[in-house]
PDB file of the backbone (N, CA, C, O) and the ligand in Angstrom, with CONECT records:
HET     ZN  A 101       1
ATOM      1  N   UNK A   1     -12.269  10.242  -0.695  1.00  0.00           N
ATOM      2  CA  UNK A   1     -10.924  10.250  -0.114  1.00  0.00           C
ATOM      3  C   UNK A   1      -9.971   9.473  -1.019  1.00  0.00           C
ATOM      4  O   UNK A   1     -10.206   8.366  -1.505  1.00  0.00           O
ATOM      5  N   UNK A   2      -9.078  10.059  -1.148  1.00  0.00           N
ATOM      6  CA  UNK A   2      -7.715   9.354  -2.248  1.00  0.00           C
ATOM      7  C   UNK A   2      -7.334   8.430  -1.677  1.00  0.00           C
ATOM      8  O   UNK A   2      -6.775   7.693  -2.490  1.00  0.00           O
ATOM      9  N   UNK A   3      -7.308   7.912  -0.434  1.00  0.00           N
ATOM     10  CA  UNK A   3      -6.621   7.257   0.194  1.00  0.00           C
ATOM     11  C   UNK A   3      -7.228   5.588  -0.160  1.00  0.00           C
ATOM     12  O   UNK A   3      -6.804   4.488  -0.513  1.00  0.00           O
ATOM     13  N   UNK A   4      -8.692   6.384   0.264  1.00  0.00           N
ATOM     14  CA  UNK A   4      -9.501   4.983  -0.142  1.00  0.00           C
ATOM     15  C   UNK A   4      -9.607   4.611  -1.337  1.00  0.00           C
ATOM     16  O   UNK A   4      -9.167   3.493  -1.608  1.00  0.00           O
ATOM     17  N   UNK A   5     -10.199   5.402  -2.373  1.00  0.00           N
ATOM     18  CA  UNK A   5      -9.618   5.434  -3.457  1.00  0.00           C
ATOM     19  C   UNK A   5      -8.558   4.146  -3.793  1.00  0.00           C
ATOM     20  O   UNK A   5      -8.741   3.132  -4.467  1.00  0.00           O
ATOM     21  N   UNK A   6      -7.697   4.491  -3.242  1.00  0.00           N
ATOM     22  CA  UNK A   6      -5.950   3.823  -4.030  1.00  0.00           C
ATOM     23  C   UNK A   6      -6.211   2.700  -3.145  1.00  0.00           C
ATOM     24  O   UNK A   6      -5.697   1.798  -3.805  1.00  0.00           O
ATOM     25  N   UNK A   7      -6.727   2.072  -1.947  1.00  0.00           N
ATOM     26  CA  UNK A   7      -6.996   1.142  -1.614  1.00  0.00           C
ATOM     27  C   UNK A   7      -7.381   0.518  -2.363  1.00  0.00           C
ATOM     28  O   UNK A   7      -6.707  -0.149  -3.148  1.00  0.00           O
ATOM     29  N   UNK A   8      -8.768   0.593  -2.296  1.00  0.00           N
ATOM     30  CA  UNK A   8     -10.285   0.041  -3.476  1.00  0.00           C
ATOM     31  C   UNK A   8      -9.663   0.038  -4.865  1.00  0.00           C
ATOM     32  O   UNK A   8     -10.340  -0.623  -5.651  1.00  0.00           O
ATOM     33  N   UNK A   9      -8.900   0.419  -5.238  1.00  0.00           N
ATOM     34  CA  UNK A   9      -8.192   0.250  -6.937  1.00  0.00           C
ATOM     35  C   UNK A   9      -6.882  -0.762  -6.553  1.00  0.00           C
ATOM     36  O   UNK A   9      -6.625  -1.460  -7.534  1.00  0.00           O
ATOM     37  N   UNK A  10      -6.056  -1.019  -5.503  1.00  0.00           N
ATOM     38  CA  UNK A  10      -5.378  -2.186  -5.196  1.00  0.00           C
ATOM     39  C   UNK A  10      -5.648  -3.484  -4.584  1.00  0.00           C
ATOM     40  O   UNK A  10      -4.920  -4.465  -4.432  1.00  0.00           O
ATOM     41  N   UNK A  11      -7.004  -3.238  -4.235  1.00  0.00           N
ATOM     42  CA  UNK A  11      -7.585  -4.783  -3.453  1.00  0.00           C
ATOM     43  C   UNK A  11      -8.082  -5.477  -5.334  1.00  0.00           C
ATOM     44  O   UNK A  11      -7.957  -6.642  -5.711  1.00  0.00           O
ATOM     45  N   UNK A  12      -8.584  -4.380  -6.094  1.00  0.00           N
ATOM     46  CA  UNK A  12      -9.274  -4.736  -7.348  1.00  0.00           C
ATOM     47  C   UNK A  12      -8.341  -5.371  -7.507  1.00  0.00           C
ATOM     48  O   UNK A  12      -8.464  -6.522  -7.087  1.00  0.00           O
ATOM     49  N   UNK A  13      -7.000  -5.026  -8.142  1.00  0.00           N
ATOM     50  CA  UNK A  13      -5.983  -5.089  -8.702  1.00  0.00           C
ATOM     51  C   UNK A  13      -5.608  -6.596  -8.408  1.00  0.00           C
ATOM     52  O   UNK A  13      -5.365  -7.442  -9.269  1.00  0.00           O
ATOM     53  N   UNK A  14      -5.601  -6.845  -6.539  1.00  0.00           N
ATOM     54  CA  UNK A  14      -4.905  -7.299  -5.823  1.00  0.00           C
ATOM     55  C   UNK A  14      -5.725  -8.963  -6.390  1.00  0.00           C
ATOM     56  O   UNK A  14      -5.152 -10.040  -6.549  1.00  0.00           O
ATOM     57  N   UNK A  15      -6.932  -8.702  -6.554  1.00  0.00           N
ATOM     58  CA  UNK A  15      -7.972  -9.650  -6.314  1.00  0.00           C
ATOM     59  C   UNK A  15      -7.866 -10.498  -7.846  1.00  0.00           C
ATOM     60  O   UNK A  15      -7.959 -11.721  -7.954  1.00  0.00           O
ATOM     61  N   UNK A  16      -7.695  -9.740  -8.734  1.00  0.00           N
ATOM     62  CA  UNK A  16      -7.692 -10.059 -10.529  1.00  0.00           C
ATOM     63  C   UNK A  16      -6.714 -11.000 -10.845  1.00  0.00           C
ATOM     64  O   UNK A  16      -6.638 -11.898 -11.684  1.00  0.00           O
ATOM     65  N   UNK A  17      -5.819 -10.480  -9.771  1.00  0.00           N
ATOM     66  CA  UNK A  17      -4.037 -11.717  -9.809  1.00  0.00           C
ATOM     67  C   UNK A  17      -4.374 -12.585  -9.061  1.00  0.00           C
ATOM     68  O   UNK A  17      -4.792 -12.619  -7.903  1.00  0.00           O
ATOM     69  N   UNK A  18      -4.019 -13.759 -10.315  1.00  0.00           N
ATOM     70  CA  UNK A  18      -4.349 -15.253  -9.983  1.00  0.00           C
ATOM     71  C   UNK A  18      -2.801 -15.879  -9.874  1.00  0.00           C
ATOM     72  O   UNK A  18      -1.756 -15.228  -9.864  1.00  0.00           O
ATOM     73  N   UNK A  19      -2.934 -17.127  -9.805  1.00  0.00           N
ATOM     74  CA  UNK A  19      -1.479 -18.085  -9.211  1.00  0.00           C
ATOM     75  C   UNK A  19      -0.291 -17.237  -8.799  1.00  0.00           C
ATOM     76  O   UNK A  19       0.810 -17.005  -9.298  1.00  0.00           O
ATOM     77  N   UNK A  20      -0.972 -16.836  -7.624  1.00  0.00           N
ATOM     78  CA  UNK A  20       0.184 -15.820  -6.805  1.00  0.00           C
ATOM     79  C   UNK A  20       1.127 -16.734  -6.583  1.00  0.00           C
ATOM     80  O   UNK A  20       0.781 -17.907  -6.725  1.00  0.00           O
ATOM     81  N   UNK A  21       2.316 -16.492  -6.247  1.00  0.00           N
ATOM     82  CA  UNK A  21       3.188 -17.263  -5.191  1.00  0.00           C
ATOM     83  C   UNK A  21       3.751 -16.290  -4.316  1.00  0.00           C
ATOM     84  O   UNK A  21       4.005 -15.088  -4.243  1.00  0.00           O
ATOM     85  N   UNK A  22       3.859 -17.742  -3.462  1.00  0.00           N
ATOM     86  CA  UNK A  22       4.541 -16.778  -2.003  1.00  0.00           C
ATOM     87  C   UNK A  22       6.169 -16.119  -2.349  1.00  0.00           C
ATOM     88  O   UNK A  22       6.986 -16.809  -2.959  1.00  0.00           O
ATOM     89  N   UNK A  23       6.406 -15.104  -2.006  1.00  0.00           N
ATOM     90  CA  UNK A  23       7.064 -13.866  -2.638  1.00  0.00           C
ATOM     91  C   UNK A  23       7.356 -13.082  -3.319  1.00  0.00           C
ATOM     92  O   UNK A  23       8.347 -12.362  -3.442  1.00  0.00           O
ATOM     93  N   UNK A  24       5.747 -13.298  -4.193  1.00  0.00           N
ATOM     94  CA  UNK A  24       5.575 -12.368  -5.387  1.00  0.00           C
ATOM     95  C   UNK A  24       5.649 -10.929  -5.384  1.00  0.00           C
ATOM     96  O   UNK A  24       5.401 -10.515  -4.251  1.00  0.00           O
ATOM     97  N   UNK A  25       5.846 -10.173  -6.051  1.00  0.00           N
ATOM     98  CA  UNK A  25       6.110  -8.745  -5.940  1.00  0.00           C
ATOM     99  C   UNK A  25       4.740  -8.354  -6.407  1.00  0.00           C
ATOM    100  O   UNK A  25       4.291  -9.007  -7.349  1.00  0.00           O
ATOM    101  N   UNK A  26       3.866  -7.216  -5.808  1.00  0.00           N
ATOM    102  CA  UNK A  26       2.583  -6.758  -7.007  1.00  0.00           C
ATOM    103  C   UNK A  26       3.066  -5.324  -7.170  1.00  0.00           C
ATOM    104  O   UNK A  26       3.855  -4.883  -6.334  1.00  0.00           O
ATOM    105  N   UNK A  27       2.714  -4.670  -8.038  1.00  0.00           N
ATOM    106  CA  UNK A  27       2.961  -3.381  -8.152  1.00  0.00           C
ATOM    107  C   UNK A  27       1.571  -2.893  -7.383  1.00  0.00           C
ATOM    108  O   UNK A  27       0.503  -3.457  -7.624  1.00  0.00           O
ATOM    109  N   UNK A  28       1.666  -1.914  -6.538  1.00  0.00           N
ATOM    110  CA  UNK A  28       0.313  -1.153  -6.277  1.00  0.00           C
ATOM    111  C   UNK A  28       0.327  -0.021  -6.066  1.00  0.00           C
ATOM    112  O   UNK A  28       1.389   0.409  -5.616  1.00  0.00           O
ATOM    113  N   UNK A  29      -0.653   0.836  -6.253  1.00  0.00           N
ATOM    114  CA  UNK A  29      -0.946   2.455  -6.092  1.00  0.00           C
ATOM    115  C   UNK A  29      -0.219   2.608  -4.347  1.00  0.00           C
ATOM    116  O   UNK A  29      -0.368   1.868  -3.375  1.00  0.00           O
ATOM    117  N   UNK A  30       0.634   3.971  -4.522  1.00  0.00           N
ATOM    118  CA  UNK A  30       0.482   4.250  -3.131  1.00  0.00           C
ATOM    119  C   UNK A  30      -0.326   4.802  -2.555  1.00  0.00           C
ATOM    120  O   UNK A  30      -0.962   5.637  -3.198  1.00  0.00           O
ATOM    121  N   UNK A  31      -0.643   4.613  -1.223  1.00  0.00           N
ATOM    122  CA  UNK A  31      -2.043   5.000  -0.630  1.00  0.00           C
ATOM    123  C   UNK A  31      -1.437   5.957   0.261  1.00  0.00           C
ATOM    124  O   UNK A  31      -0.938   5.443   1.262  1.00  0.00           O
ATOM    125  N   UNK A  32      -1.329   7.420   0.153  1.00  0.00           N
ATOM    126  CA  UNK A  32      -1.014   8.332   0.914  1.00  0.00           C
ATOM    127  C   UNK A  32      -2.161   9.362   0.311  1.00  0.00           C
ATOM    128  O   UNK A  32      -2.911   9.158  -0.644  1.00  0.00           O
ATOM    129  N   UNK A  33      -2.085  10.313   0.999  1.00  0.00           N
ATOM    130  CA  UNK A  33      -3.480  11.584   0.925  1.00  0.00           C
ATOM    131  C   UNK A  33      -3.815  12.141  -0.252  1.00  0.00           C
ATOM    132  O   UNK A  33      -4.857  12.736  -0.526  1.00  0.00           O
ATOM    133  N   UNK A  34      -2.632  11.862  -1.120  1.00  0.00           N
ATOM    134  CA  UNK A  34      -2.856  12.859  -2.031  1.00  0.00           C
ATOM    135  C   UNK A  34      -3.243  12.608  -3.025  1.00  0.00           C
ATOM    136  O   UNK A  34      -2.547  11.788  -3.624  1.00  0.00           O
ATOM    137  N   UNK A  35      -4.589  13.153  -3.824  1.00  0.00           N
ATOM    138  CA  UNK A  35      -4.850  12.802  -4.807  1.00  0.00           C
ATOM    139  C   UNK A  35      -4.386  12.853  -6.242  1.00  0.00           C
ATOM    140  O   UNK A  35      -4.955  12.243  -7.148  1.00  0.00           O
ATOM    141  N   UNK A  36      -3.018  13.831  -6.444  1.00  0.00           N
ATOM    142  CA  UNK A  36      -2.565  13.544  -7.062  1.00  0.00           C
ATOM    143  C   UNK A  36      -1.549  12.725  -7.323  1.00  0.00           C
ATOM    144  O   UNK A  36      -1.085  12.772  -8.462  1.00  0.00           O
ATOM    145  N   UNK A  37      -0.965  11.788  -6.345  1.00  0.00           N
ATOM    146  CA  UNK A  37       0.437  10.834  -6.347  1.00  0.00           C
ATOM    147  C   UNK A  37      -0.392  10.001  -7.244  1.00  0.00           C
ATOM    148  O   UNK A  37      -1.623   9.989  -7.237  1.00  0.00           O
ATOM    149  N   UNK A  38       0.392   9.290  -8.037  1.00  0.00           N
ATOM    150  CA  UNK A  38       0.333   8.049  -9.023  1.00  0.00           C
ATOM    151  C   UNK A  38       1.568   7.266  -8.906  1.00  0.00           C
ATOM    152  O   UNK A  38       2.167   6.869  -9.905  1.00  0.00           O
ATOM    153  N   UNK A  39       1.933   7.053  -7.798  1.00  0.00           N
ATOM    154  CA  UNK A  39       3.365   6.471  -6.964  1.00  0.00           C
ATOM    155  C   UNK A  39       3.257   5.047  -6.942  1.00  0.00           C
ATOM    156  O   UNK A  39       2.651   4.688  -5.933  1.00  0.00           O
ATOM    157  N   UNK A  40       3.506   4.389  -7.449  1.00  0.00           N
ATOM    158  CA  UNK A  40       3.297   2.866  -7.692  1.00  0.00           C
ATOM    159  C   UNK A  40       4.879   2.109  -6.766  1.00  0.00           C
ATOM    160  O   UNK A  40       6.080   2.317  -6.943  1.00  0.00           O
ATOM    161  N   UNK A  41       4.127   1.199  -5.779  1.00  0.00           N
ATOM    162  CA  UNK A  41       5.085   0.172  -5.410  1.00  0.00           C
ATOM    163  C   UNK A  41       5.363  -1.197  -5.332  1.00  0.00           C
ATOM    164  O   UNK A  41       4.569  -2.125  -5.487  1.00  0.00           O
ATOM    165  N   UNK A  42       6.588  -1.245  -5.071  1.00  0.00           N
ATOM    166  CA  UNK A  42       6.652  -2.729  -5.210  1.00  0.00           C
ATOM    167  C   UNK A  42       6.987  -3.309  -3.785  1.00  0.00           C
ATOM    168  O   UNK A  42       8.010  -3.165  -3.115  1.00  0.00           O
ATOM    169  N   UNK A  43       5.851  -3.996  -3.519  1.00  0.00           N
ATOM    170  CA  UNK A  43       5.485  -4.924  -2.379  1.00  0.00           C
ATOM    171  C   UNK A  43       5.112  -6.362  -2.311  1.00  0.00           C
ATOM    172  O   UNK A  43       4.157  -6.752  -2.982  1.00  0.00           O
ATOM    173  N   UNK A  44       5.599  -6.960  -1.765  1.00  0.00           N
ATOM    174  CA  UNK A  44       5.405  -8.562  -1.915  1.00  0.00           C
ATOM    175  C   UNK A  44       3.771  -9.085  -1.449  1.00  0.00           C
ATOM    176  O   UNK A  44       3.304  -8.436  -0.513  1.00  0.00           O
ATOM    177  N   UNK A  45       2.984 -10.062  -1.955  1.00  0.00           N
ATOM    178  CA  UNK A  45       1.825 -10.170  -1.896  1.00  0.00           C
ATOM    179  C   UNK A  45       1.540 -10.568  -0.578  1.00  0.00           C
ATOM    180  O   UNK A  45       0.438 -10.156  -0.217  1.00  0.00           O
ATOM    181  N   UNK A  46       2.056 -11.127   0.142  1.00  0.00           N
ATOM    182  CA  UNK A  46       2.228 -11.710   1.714  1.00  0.00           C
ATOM    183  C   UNK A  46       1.934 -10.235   2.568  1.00  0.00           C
ATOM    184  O   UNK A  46       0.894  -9.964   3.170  1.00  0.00           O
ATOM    185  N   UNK A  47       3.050  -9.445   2.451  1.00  0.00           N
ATOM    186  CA  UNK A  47       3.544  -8.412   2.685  1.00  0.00           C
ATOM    187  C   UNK A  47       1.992  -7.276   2.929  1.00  0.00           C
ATOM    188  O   UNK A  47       1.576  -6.880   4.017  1.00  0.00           O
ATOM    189  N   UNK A  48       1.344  -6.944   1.437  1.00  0.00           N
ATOM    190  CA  UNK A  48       0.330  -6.302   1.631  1.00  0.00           C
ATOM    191  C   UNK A  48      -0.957  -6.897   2.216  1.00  0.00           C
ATOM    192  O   UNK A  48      -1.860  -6.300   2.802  1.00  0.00           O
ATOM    193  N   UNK A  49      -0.844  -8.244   1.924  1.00  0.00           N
ATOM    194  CA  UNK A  49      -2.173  -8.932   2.795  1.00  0.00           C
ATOM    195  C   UNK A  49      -2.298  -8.668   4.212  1.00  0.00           C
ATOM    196  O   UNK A  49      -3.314  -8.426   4.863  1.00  0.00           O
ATOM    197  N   UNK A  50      -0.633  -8.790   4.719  1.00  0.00           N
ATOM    198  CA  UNK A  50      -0.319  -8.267   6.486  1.00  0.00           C
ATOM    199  C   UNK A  50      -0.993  -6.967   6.431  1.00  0.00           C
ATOM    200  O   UNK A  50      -1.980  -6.563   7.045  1.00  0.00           O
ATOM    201  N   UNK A  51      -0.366  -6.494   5.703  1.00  0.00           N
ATOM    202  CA  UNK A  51      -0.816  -4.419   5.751  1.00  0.00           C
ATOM    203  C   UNK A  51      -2.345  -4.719   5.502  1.00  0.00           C
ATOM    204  O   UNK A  51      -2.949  -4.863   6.565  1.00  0.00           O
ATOM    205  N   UNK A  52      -3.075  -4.842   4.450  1.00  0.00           N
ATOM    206  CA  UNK A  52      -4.804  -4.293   4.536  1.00  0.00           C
ATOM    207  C   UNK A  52      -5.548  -5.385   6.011  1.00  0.00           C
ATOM    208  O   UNK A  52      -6.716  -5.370   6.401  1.00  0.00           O
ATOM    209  N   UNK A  53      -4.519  -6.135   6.490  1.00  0.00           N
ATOM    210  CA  UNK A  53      -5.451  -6.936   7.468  1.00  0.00           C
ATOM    211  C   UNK A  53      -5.616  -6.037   8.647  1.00  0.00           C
ATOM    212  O   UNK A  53      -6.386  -6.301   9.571  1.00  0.00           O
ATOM    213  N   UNK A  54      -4.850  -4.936   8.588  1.00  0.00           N
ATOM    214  CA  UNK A  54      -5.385  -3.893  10.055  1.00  0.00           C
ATOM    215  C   UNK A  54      -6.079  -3.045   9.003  1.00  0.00           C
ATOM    216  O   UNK A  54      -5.369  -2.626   8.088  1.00  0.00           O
ATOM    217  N   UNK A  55      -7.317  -2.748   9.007  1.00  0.00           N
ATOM    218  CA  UNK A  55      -7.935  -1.283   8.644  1.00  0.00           C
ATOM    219  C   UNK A  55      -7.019   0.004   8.650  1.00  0.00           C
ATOM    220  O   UNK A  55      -6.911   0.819   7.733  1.00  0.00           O
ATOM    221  N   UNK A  56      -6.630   0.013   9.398  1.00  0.00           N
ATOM    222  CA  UNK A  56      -6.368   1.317   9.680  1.00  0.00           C
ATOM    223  C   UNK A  56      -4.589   1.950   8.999  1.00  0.00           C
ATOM    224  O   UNK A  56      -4.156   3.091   8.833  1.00  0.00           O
ATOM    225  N   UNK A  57      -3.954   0.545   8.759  1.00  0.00           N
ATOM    226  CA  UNK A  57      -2.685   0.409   8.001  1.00  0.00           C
ATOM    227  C   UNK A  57      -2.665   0.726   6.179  1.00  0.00           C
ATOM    228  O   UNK A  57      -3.430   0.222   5.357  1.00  0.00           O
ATOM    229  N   UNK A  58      -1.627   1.635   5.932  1.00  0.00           N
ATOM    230  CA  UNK A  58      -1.730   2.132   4.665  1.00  0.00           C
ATOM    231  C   UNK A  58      -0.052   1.796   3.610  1.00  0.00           C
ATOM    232  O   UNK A  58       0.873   2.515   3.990  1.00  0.00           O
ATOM    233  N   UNK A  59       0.156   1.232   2.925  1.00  0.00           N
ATOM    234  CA  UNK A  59       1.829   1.145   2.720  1.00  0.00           C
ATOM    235  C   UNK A  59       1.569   2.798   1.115  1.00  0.00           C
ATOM    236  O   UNK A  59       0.897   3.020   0.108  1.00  0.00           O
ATOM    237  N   UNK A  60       2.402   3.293   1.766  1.00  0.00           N
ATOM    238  CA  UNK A  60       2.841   4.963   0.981  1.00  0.00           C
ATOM    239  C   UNK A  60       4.294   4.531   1.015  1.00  0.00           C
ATOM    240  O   UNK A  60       4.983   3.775   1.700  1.00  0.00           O
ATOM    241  N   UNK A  61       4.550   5.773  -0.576  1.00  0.00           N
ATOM    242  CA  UNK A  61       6.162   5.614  -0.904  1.00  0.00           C
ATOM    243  C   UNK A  61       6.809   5.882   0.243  1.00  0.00           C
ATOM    244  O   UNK A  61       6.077   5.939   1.230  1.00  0.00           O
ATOM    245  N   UNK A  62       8.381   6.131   0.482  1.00  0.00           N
ATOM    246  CA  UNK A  62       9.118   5.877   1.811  1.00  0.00           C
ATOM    247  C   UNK A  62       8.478   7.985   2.008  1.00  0.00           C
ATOM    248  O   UNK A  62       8.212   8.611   3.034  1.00  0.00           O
ATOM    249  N   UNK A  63       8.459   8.502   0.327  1.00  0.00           N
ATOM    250  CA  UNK A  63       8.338   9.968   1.022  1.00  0.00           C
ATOM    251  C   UNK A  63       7.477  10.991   1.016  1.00  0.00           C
ATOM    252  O   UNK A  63       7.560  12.217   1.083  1.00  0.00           O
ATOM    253  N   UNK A  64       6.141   9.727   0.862  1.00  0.00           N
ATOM    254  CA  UNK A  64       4.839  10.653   1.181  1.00  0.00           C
ATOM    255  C   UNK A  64       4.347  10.427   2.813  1.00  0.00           C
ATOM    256  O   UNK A  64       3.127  10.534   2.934  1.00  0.00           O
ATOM    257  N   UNK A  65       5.003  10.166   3.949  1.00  0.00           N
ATOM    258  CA  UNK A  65       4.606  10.000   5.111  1.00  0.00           C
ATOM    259  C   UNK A  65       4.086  11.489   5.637  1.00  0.00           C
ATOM    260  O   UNK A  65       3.554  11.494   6.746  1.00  0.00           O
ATOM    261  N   UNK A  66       4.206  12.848   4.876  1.00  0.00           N
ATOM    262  CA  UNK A  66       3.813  13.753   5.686  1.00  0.00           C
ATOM    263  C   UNK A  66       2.635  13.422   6.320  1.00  0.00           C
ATOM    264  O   UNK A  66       1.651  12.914   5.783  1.00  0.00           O
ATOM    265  N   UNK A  67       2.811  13.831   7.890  1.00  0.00           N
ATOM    266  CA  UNK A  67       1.437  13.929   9.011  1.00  0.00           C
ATOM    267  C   UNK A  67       1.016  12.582   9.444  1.00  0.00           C
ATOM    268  O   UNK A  67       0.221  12.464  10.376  1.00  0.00           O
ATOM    269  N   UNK A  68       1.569  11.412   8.735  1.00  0.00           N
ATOM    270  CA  UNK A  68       1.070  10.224   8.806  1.00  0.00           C
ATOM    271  C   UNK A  68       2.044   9.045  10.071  1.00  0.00           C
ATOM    272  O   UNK A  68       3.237   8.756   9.977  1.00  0.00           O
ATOM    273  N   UNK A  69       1.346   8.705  10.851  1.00  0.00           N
ATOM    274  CA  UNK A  69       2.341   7.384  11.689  1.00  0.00           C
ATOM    275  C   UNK A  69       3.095   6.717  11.215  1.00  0.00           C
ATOM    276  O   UNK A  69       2.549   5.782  10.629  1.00  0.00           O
ATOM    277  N   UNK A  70       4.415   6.710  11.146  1.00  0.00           N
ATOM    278  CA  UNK A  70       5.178   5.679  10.228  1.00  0.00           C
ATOM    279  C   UNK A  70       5.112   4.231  11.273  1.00  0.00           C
ATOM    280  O   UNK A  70       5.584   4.569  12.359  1.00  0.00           O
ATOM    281  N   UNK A  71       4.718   2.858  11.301  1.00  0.00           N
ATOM    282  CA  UNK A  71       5.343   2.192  11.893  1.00  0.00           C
ATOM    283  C   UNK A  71       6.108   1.189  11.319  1.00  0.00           C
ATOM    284  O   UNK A  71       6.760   0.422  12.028  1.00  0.00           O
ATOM    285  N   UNK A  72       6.096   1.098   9.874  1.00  0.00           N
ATOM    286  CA  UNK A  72       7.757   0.737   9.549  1.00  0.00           C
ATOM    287  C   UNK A  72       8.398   1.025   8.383  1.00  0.00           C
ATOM    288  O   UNK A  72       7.545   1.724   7.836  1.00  0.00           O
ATOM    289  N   UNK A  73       9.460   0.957   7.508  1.00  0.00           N
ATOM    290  CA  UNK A  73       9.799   0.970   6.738  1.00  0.00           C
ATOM    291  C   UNK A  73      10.727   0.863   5.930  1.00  0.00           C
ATOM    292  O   UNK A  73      11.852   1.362   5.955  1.00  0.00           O
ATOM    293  N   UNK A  74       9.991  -0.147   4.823  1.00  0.00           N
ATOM    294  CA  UNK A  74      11.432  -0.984   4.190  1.00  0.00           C
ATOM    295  C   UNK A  74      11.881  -0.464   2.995  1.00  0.00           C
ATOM    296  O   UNK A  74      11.471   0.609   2.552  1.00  0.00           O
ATOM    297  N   UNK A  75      12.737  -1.191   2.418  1.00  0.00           N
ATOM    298  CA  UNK A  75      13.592  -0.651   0.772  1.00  0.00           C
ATOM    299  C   UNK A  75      12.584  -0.016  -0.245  1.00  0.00           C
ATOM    300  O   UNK A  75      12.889   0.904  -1.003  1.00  0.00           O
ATOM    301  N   UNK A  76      11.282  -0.640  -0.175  1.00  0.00           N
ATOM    302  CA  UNK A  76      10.728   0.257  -1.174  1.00  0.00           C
ATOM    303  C   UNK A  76       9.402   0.873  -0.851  1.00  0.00           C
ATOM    304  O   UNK A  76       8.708   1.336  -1.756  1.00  0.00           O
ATOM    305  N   UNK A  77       8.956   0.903   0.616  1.00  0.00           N
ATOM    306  CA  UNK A  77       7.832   2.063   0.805  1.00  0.00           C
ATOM    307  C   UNK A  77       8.237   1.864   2.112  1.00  0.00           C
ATOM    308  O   UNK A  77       9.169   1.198   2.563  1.00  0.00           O
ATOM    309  N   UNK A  78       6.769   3.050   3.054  1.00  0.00           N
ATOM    310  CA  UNK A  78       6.400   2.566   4.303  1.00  0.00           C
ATOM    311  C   UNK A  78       4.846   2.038   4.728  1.00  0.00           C
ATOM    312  O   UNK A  78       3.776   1.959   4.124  1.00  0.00           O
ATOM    313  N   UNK A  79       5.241   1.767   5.897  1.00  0.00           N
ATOM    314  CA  UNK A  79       3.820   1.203   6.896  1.00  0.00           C
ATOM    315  C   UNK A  79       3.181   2.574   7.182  1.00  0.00           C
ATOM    316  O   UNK A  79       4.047   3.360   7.567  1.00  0.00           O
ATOM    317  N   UNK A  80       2.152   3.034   7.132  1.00  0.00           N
ATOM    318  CA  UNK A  80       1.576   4.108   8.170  1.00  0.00           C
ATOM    319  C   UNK A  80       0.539   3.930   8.966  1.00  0.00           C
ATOM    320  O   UNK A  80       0.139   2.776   8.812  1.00  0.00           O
ATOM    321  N   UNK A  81      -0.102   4.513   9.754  1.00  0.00           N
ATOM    322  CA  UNK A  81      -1.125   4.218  10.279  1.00  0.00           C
ATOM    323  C   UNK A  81      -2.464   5.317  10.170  1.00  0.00           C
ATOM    324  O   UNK A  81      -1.712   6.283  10.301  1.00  0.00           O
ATOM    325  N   UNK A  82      -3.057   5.599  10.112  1.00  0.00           N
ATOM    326  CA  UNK A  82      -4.214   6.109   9.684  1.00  0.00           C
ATOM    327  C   UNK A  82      -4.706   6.666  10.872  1.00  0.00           C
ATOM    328  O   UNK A  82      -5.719   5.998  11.079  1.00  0.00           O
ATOM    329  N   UNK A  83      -4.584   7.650  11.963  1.00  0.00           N
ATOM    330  CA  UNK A  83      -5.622   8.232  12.786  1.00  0.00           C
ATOM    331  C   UNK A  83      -6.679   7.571  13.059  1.00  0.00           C
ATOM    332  O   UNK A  83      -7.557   8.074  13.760  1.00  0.00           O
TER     333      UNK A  83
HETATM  334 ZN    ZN A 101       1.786   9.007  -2.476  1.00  0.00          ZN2+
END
């Protein structure tokens, strides 16, 4: 699944970055269905730690939400929720 996929390649990512600070920006893969997006965003490190702490929460660009739960979305992606 792409989805997981782009997860598992942004926790890597997420994990390699050292002396974070609080309101750092990371760039990360967007995690929407498709295996071909290579949609990279910019999300604050706080920000995505909130998002992977529900399982089931995915942050995708603002305009790959097809089929997907939006529950929020800011200046540079959204929240979705995963079925
Ligand atoms: Zn995408």
């Amino acid at each position: 699944m792409r989805r997981w996929c782009a997860r598992h390649a942004n926790l890597a990512l997420v994990d390699v970055e050292e002396l974070r600070e609080p309101g750092e920006m990371l760039r990360i893969l967007c995690e929407c269905g498709d295996r071909h997006c290579t949609e990279w965003l910019a999300i604050r490190a706080e920000d995505f730690t909130d998002i992977r702490a529900e399982p089931n929460q995915y942050a995708v660009a603002q305009t790959h939400t097809d089929g997907l739960r939006v529950m929020r979305q800011t200046l540079d992606y959204a929240v979705v929720l995963q079925p």
